[in-house]
N, C-alpha and C positions, 0 to 999 in steps of 0.2 A: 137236545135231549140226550145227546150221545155222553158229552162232559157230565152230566149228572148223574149216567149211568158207571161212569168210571168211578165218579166220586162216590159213590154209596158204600164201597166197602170201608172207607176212611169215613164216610160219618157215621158210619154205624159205629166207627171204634169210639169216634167224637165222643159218643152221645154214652155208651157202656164207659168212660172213664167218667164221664161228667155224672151220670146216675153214681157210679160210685161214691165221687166225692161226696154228692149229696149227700149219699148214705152215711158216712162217715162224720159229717157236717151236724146231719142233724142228730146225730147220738153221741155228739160232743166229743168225738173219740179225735185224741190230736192229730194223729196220721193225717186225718184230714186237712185240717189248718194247710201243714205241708204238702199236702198234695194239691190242694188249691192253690197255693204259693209256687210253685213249681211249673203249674200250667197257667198261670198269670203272663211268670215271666215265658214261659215257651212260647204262647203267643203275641206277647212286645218280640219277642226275640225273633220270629218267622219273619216279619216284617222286613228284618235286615235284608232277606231274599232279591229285592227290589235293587238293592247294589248289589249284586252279583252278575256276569253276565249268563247269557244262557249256555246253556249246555251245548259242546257240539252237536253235530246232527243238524238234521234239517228243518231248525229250530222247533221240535217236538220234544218233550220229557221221553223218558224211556217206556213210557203206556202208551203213546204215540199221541197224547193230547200236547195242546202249544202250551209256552213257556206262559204260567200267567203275571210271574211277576216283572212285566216289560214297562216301564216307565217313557217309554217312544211309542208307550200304543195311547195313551189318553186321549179319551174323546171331545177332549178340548185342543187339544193341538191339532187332530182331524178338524175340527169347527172352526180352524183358525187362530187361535190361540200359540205365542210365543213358545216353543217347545224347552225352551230353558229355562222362561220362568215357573211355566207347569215341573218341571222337575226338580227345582228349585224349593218350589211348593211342597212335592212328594217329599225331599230327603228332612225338611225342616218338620214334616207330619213324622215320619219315620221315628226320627229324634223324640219327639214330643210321647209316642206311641211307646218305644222301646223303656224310654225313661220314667213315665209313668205306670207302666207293668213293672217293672224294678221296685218302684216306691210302692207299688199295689204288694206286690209279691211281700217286700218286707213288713209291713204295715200287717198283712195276714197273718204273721208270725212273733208278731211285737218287736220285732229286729232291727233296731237304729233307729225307726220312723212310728211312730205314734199312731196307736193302730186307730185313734179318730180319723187320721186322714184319709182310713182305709176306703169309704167309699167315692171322695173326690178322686183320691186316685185312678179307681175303677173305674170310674163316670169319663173320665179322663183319657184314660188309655183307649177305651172304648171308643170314643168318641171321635177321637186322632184317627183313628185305625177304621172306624167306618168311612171318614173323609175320606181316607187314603185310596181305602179297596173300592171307591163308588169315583171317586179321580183316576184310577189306573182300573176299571171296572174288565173283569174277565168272566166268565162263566167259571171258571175253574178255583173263583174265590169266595163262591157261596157258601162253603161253609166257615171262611172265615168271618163273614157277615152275619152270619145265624150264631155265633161267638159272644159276637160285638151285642148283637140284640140281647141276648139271654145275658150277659155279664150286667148291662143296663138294666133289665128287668128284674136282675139277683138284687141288685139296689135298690130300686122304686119299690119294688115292693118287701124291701125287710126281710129276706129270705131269711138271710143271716150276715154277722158280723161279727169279728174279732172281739169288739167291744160288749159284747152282747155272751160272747161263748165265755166258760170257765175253762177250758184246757187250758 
């Protein structure tokens, strides 16, 4: 209960950017496009965090919660599981993750990539990045999972789309 206590002031910002875009989104005002594109790729891009090692200290972030992106912590190498191929696993999701928020991102903005691919890519990146974060499962990565669900749900259900918007 404690890591979700820490986390609320970051998802309340989560949630104040994302009501934004929507705003933005749904009164076709281009900003939006690009603000959504932006935080596509910022989210493929967090991911990278997973390669990095942790911070000095005693293995706590500087709010004094643990490092969550630890790829030696998966609950499958605790249950047994080869710890190399489990992270073998992780960097190839990673890759998949980063590169389809890239294609998302551009695809948002009509930019080299055809913005029909727009919601495979999402469905995609999403998709990667739930594996990922539920393979290296932390508390401290719920709301990059509440991300992953809402990006999937922006699709299913037609929120909106590139192809669909006139900016």
């Amino acid at each position: 209960m404690k890591v979700i206590g820490e986390l609320l002031p970051l998802g309340i910002g989560v949630a104040l950017v994302g009501a934004v875009t929507w705003f933005l989104l749904d009164r076709d005002i281009g900003l939006g496009r690009w603000l959504l594109a932006l935080l596509l790729f910022a989210h493929g891009w967090v991911h990278m965090m997973f390669l990095f090692p942790q911070p000095s200290g005693a293995g706590a972030t500087a709010g004094g919660m643990q490092w969550p992106f630890d790829m030696g912590r998966s609950w499958l190498i605790s249950g047994g599981l080869d710890g190399g191929m489990i992270k073998g696993i992780g960097i190839a999701l990673i890759a998949v993750a980063l590169a389809t928020a890239l294609l998302a991102a551009l695809a948002t903005v009509s930019l080299l990539v055809p913005s029909a691919w727009w919601p495979f890519m999402v469905v995609a990146s999403a998709m990667s990045s739930l594996l990922l974060l539920i393979l290296f499962y932390s508390p401290a990565l719920l709301i990059g999972l509440a991300i992953d669900v809402v990006l999937v749900w922006f699709v299913i259900a037609s929120i909106w789309s590139p192809t669909a918007s006139t900016a």
